[in-house]
Every structure is written in structure tokens, then in C-alpha cells.
N, C-alpha and C positions, 0 to 999 in steps of 0.2 A: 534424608534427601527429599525436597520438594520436586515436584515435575513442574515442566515451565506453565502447560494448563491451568495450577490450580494457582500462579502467581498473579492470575488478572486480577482478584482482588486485591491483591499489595500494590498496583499499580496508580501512581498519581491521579488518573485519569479517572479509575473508579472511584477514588476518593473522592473527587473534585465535579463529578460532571453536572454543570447546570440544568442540565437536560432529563429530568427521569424516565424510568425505564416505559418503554410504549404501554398501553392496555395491550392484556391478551384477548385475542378474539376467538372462534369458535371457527373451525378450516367448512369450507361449502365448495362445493362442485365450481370449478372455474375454465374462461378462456386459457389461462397463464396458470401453473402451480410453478413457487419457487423454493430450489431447495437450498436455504446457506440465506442467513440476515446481513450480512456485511456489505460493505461498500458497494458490489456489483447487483446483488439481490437487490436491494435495497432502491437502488437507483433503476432499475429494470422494472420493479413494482410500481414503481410513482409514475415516470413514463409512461407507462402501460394502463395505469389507472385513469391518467389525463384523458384519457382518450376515452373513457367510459367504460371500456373492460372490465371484467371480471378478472380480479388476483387473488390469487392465497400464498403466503410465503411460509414455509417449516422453516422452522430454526429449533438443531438440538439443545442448546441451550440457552442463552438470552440473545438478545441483539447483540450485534460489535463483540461476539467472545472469541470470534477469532482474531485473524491478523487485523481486522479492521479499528477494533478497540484496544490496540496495544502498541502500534507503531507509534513513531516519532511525532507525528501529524503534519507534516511537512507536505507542501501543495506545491508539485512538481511537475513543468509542463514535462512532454515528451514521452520518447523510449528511452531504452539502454543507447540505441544509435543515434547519431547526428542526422539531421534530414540529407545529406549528399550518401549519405550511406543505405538510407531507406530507398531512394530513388535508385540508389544501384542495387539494389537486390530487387526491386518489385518495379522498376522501370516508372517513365515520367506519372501518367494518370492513375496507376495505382498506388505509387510511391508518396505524390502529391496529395491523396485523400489521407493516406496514412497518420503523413505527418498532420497536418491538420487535424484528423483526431485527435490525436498524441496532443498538440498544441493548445486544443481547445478546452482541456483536463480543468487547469484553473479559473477558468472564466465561468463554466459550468459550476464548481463549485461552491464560487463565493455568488455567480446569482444566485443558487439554488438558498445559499445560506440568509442573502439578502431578502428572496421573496417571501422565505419560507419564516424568517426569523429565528434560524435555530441558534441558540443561546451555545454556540462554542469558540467564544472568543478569538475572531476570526483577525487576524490581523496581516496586509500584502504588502510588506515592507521588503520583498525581493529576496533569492537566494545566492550565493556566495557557493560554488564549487571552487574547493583549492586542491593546490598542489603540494604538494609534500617534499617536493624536488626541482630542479634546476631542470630534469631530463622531463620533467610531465608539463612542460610549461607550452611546447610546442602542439601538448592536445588540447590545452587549454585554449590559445589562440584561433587553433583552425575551428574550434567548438564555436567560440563566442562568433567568429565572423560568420558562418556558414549562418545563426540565428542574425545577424544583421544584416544580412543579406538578403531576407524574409521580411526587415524592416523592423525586429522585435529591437527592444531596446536590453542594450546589451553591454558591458564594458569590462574590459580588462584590463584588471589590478595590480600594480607591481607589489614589491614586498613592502614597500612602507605604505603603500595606500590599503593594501591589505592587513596590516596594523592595526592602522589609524579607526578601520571601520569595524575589525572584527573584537582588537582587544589582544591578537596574537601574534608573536615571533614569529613563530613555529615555522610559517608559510613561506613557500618562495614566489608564490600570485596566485592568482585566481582569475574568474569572470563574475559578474554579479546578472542575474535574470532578472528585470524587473516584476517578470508577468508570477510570480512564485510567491509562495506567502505559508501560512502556518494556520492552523485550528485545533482547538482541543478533538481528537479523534471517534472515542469515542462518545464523547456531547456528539459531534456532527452524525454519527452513526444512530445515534436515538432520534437526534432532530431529523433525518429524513424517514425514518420509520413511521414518525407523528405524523410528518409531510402524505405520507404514501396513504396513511391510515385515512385522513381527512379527504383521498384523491376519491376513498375506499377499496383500498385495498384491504385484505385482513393478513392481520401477524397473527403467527402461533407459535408461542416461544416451549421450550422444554418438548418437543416432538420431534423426533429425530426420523427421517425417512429410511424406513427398512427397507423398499421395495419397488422400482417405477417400471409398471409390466405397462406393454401395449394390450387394448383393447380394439373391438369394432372401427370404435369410432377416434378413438383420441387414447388418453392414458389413463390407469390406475395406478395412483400415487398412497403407496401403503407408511401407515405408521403402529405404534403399538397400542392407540386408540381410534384406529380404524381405516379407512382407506374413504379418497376423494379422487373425483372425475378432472382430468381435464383437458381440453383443447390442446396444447402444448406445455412442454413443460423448460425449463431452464436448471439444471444443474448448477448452482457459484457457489462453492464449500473450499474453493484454492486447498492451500495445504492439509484442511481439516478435516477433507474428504478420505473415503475409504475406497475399497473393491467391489463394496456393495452392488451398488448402483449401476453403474458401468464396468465391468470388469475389466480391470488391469487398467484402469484408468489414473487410479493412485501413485503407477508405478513409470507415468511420464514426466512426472514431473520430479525433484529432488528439498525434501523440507529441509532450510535448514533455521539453525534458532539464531534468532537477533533480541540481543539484550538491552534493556535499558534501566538508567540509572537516575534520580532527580535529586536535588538538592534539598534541604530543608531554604526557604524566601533569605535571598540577600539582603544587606543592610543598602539602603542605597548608594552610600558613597562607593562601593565595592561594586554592584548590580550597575549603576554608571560605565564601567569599564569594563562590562563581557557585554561584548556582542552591539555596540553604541548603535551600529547603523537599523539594530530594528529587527534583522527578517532571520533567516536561519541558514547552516552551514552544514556540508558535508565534503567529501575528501574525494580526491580521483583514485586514490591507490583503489585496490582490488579487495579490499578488504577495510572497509571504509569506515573510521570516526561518522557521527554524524547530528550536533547538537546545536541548541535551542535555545530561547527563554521566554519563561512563560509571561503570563501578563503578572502573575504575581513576584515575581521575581525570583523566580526557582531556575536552577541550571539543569538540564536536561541533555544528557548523553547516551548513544547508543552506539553497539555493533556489533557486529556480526564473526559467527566463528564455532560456537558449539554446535554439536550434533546429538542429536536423540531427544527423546521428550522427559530428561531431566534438568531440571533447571540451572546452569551451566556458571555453578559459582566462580569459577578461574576467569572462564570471560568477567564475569562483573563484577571477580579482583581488578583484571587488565580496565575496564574502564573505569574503576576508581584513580587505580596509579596514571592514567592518562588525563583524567582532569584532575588532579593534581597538579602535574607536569603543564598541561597547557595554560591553565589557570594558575598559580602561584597563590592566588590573593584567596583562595578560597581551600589554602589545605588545611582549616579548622574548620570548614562549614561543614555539619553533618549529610549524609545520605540520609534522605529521610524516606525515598520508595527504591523498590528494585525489583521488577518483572524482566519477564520473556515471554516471546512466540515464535509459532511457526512461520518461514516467510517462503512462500513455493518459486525457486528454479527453475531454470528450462534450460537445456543444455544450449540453443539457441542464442537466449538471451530475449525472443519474443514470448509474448502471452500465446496461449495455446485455445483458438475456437475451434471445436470437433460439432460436427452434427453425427452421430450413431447411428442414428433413426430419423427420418422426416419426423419435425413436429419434437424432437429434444435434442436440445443443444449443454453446449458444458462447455465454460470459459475458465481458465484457470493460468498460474504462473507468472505476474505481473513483475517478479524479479528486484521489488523494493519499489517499485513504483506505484503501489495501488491504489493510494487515496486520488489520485484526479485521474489517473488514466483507467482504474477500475469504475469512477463516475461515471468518467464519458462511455465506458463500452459495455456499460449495462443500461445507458440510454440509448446507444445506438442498437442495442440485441433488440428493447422494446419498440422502437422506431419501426425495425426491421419486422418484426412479429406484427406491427398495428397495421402490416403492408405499404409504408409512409415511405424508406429509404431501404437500399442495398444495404449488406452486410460491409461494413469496410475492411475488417479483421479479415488474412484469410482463411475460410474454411479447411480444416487440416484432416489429414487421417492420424488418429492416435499414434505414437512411437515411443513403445514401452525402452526405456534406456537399458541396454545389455545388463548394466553390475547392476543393478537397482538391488535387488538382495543382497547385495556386500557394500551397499554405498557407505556406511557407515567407517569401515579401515579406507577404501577409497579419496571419502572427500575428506576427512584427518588425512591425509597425506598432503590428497593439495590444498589444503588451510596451510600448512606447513610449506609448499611449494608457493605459496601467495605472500604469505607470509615475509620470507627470504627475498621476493621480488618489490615488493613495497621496501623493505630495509634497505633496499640495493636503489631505489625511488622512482623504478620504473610505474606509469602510469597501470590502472585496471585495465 
């Protein structure tokens, strides 16, 4: 048995990334230490560095080894919630900033890809959420108008227009985002560490933070080659994090594994007919398909459903027998990658900002969402820290989940309770 960790090298992504891996730097005394290289560190560093600051970011292992270098790479504006739903839980002016964050995910992204030139094949050809049913069609509608209501462009699909553009049966409609788009993940995860690096920030890859004690003045940030000062510090490790650091902070959120699977490059007449309209697709059920194509002409599938940190070969049996099914024209193409990762929950469905201590913060739990919305709020943490903008996130008190030590029979239950409800077509 492999664990899903040691899969990031069998993943498309590490084979292919035009981006190599950042220089390592030597960690110094800073305004800012970051612990965790992925999308949120990473974006928090650059930020932060613009501004003339002193960064140091720890990373235990290399850039993007978490969920950031292994997702789908899918550039999706928002939350889990429609914006009438944000605005009723946190009312108009708090509600309205939210969504706006949430919104502004994509647009951050591909500038940052555009100023910065990172080489991960960025392509904004719009996303496609479908329905799987006749009964999920009604979230689909209220979804898409409540975004055009906002003025975004937006349309919804019947079952032959969603055909015609996806390539698939399968659907009974959709909406299509335009503001959405795709990137190799982790290329983009190296490209803004170069970015952050050049801002000067310093990366220190392979250092794993043991220890971040308060001092006099600021913090002591310990590793097993030494300890560094600093003004503030930021916590963004999402599912990869421990107990270490924050105690019982591990135990708010729920990791669970999302699989993905890649094609060996379509012949073109074939690669013609998945996915024609461009941009990428994922599913309303609750337990959700969610694929791609690359610029090479690889098919790319994933989802979600294993537990534990083995690498969860029955799920990525289930996603082969499903591109099969979905695709027809491709049940002789080989699988030519297949990883997994951890993706952190929140029994909420929000991202989780804590401050513990004045001066260290810890964001986590992005829920599948975290290549644009984990951009925009590790810009907005640095924003926040350069004293420039309020927090928009709200500040929370940690809430360790009752089962967290039995989650494992737990959430195999309701995988199997989700499961039965997507078959039955009820929307997530």
C-alpha cells in the first residue's frame, strides 16, 4: 500500500511542471514568518513582501506538497454559498465584502499569473457546474441568477446545450461561470514562490516548524535547524497541519482524500469531443466528479471519498469505471498518472480564520475551494498585517469537532449516506 503523501510524485503535475522548483534560501529574523508553501503562504508572502517587509516562509517539504500541488487546478470564483446565502448569514455590509472576496479569487489569480509570468498554462475558458438530476436543476437556476444579478456573466444550460459544449449525456443542465478558468497547480504554486522570492521574500523548503513560542517582543519560530524572530507570524499548513503549533487546532477541521486520475494525450479527433467548449467541469451532487483537459490533451478526473492517509485505490478504481462511462471514446486510452491528497473540511462549509495570540493568525479549511479563494485570503491576511485593509474573513474561536478521534467510521458512514443521496439526484 502507498500513502496518498508519497503519490505527489506519480502526479501529472510533478511530471509536467514548467516551473522549477524555487531556490532555497537561508530563514532571517523577519516582520512576517510563514508556516505552510501553498497557495495561501505563498500569496500572504508576495503581498507582504510588496510592501517592503521582511518574509520568511517554512515549508516541511517542498513548495505545493500539499493540497496546493495536487488539486484539479480549477479557478473558482466564490464559497461553498451563493452570495443571498452569505448576505443572510453575516448580513448586507459584512455579507457584501465576503462575497467580493470570494469573487475576486479569479481575477487575482490570472493577474498575478499574467504580471508575474508564471509558466502554468493558464487557460479562462469558463466553468460548467452540472447536475446529475432533473431534481438539482432548481439549485442550479437560483445559483446562476443570484450571480447575474451581480452582473457576472452567467448562463444556464439545458441538457442538449450541455452536450453540445461538454461532450456528455450524462447531464440533465448546468450553468456555465465565465469568470473561471484552469492552471497547472502546481506550476502556479512554484510561479508565485519565484514571484514572492523576487518581492524578497525568503523560502526554506524541507524545515518543518517544530515550535512558535511567544517572546518579549514578537515570536520565536523554532525548527530542527534552529529558531528565527518574528514580528507576526501566519500559520497556512490547511489539512497538513498538526497539534503541534496550535493545540487542537488539527482537530477543527476534517481531512478528507480527493483522488485524481490523468489520461495518457488524446489523439485529436477523440480530444475534439471532450469538453469542446474549453474550460473545466465539476458536479453539484455532494460527492462530486470533477474534470478537465489539459493543454496537452490529457483527460483529467477527480473525487473525493477516501479516508485516511492511504492512498485510496477503490476511489481511483470508481474514477476510472466513471470516465469510462462518461467518455465512451476513451475506454482504450491508458491512465497514465494517479495521485491523492488531503483536502480540509469544515463542518460549516467556511474557511476557518483564528487569531490565538495577537500577532499569529491560522487560516485553514477552504472546503475544495482553494486555488482562488485561498489567493485572495492570503492576500488579504498580508493586506491586513501591512495595516492597509480589515480582516474580511471572520475572526473565529477554534471549535474542535466532538468525534474528531472517531471521524474515520464517522465520515465512511456519511460517504455512504452521500453516496445514496446523489444516486437518489438530490443536489450537495
Amino acid at each position: 500500500m502507498k500513502t496518498s503523501a508519497a503519490t505527489f510524485t506519480d502526479s501529472l503535475w510533478h511530471a509536467q511542471s514548467d516551473e522549477p522548483l524555487p531556490e532555497a534560501d537561508t530563514p532571517q529574523d523577519s516582520d512576517l514568518v510563514i508556516v505552510g508553501g501553498g497557495f495561501t503562504g505563498l500569496s500572504a508572502a508576495l503581498h507582504f513582501a510588496q510592501s517592503g517587509r521582511s518574509v520568511t516562509v517554512f515549508e516541511a517539504r517542498e513548495v505545493g506538497f500539499g493540497a496546493s500541488g495536487r488539486n484539479g487546478g480549477q479557478v473558482i470564483p466564490g464559497f461553498k454559498y451563493d452570495p443571498a446565502a452569505v448576505l443572510a448569514k453575516h448580513g448586507v455590509e459584512k455579507g457584501e465584502a465576503l462575497v467580493q472576496l470570494g469573487a475576486s479569487g479569479p481575477d487575482m489569480v490570472f493577474d498575478l499569473v499574467r504580471t508575474h509570468a508564471i509558466a502554468c498554462q493558464p487557460q479562462r475558458n469558463g466553468w460548467i457546474q452540472a447536475s446529475h438530476s432533473e431534481t438539482g436543476l432548481a439549485t442550479i437556476r437560483t445559483r446562476a441568477a443570484d450571480w447575474q444579478a451581480r452582473g457576472v456573466v452567467a448562463s444556464v444550460l439545458d441538457r442538449d446545450e450541455m452536450a453540445d459544449m461538454t461532450g456528455l449525456s450524462v447531464y440533465a443542465g448546468g450553468w456555465l461561470d465565465a469568470r473561471a478558468g484552469q492552471v497547472q497547480p502546481l506550476a502556479y504554486a512554484r510561479g508565485l514562490a519565484r514571484a514572492a522570492r523576487a518581492a524578497g521574500a525568503r523560502i526554506v523548503p524541507h524545515s518543518p516548524v517544530t515550535e512558535v513560542q511567544r517572546d518579549a517582543d514578537g515570536w520565536r519560530v523554532k525548527t530542527p535547524n534552529g529558531q528565527t524572530r518574528a514580528g507576526s507570524v501566519l500559520i497556512a499548513t490547511g489539512a497538513y497541519g498538526d497539534n503541534t503549533l496550535v493545540p487542537g487546532l488539527a482537530r477543527t477541521i476534517l481531512p478528507a482524500q480527493s483522488n485524481l486520475i490523468a489520461t495518457a494525450p488524446m489523439p485529436d479527433d477523440i480530444a475534439r469531443t471532450v469538453l469542446p467548449f474549453g474550460g473545466c467541469l465539476s458536479e453539484i451532487r455532494k460527492l462530486a466528479f470533477y474534470v478537465r483537459k489539459t493543454q496537452d490533451s490529457r483527460l483529467v478526473l477527480g473525487g473525493r471519498g477516501a479516508i485516511g492517509d492511504i492512498h485510496g485505490t477503490g476511489l481511483q478504481k470508481a474514477l476510472e469505471k466513471a470516465l469510462r462511462r462518461m467518455f465512451p471514446q476513451l475506454a482504450t486510452l491508458p491512465i497514465a498518472h494517479a495521485w491523492s491528497g488531503q483536502v480540509g473540511l469544515t463542518m460549516d462549509g467556511w474557511p476557518h480564520l483564528h487569531q490565538p495570540e495577537p500577532g499569529l493568525f491560522t487560516v485553514q479549511g477552504y472546503n475544495g475551494r482553494g486555488l482562488a479563494l485561498a489567493t485572495a485570503t492570503g492576500a488579504m491576511i498580508a493586506r491586513h498585517l501591512r495595516g492597509d485593509a480589515p480582516l474580511v474573513l471572520p475572526v473565529t474561536e477554534p471549535q474542535p469537532v466532538a468525534w474528531h478521534a472517531v471521524r474515520g467510521p464517522v465520515m465512511r458512514m456519511g460517504i455512504g449516506y452521500y453516496w445514496m443521496r446523489d444516486a437518489m439526484g438530490f443536489p450537495g
